[in-house]
N, C-alpha and C positions, 0 to 999 in steps of 0.2 A: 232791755231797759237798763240804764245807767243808774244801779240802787247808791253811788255817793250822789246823784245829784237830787235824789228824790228824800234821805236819808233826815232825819230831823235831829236839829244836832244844835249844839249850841251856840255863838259866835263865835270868832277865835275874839273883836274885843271883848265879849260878856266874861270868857274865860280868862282873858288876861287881865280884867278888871277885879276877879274875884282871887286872882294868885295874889293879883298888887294888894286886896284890901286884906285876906289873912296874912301877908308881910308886914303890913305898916300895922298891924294889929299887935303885932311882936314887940316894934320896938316899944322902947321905950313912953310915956305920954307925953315929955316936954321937946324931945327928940324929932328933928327933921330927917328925911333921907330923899337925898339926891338922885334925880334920873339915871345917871349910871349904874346906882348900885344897885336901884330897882328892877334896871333892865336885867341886870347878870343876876340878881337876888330870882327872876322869874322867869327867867328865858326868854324875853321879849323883849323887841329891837324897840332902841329907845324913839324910833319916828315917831312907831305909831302907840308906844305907850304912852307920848306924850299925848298921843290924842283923847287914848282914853283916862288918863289921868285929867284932862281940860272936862271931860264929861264926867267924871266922880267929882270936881271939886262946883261946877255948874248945878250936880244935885245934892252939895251941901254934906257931903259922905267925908269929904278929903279938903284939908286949905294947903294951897300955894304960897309960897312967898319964892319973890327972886331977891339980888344979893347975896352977899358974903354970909349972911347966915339965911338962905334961903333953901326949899329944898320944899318936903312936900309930907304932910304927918294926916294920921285922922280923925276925926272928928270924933265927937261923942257918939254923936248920932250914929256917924260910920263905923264903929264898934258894935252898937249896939244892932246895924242893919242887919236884917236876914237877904240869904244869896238873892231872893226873886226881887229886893229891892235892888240888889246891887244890879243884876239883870236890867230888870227895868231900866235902870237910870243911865244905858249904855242901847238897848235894845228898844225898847217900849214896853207894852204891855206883853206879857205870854200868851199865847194860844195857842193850844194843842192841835186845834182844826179851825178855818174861817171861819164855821158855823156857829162857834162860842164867843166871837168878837160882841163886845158890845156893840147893840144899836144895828148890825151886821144880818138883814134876814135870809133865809136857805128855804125857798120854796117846797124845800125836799123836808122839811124840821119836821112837820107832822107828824109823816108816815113814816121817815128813814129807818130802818130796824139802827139801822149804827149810831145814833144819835144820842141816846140814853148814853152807850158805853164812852163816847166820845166827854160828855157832860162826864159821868166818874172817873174816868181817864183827868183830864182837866184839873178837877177837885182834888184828887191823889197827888197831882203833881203842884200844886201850890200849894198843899196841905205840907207836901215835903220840902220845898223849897225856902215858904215862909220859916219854918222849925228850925232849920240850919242860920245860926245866927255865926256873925264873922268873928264876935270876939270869944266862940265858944270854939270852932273851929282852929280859932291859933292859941289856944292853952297848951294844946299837947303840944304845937314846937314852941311854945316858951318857956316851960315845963321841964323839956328835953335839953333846953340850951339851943334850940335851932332856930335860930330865927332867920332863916329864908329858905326858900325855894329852890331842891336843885335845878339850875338849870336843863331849860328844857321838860322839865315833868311837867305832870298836869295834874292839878289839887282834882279834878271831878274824874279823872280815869281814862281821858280821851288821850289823844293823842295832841 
């Protein structure tokens, strides 16, 4: 059995979504920054961060502008997000297994012995998700004087 292709893992957008939102959390508040520098500020090629920046600023986290003083800052709200928001607004909703979809029924719910640990499993990981807010997470590189990402790393530890 192929354990990367079974492996539950995050997106590479949901994680390029969440390097870009503790970078723009850095700068400055009246402060734009531009796709180039977001890409080399996160490691990520600027195609497809465009895409995922067009899906942070659709859920109101990040605004746009084009032009000479155009470029790309975050919002209030987008500070104030916790990562499962940022998630979402790139991925959908989280679940840890089909059977905790909403609205979603598993003929097996009953009886499953695994079913309970699946529900706390679930709970644990939104409980942790929701808690990690973006504008608490870029204190320490702004703090430090760092405001970006080396390229290439990864803010949650993957790869």
């Amino acid at each position: 059995m192929d354990s990367s292709a079974s492996s539950m893992q995050l997106t590479r957008a949901a994680d390029y979504a969440i390097r870009v939102m503790v970078h723009l959390a850095t700068v400055p508040e009246n402060e734009r920054t531009l796709l180039p520098a977001l890409a080399k500020a996160t490691g990520a090629p600027s195609s497809f961060l465009s895409k995922v920046l067009q899906a942070l600023t659709r859920a109101d986290l990040v605004s746009s502008r084009r032009g000479q003083f155009g470029g790309f800052q975050i919002l209030s709200r987008g500070r104030k997000a916790s990562i499962r928001e940022v998630i979402e607004a790139i991925d959908g909703p989280i679940y840890l297994n089909v059977c905790m979809m909403d609205g979603k029924s598993c003929g097996r719910k009953s009886w499953c012995p695994a079913h309970p640990i699946w529900g706390q499993a679930q709970a644990a990981m939104l409980q942790v998700l929701n808690a990690a807010i973006i504008a608490d997470l870029a204190a320490p590189a702004s703090s430090a004087g760092c405001s970006q990402t080396a390229p290439g790393s990864n803010l949650l530890g993957g790869q």
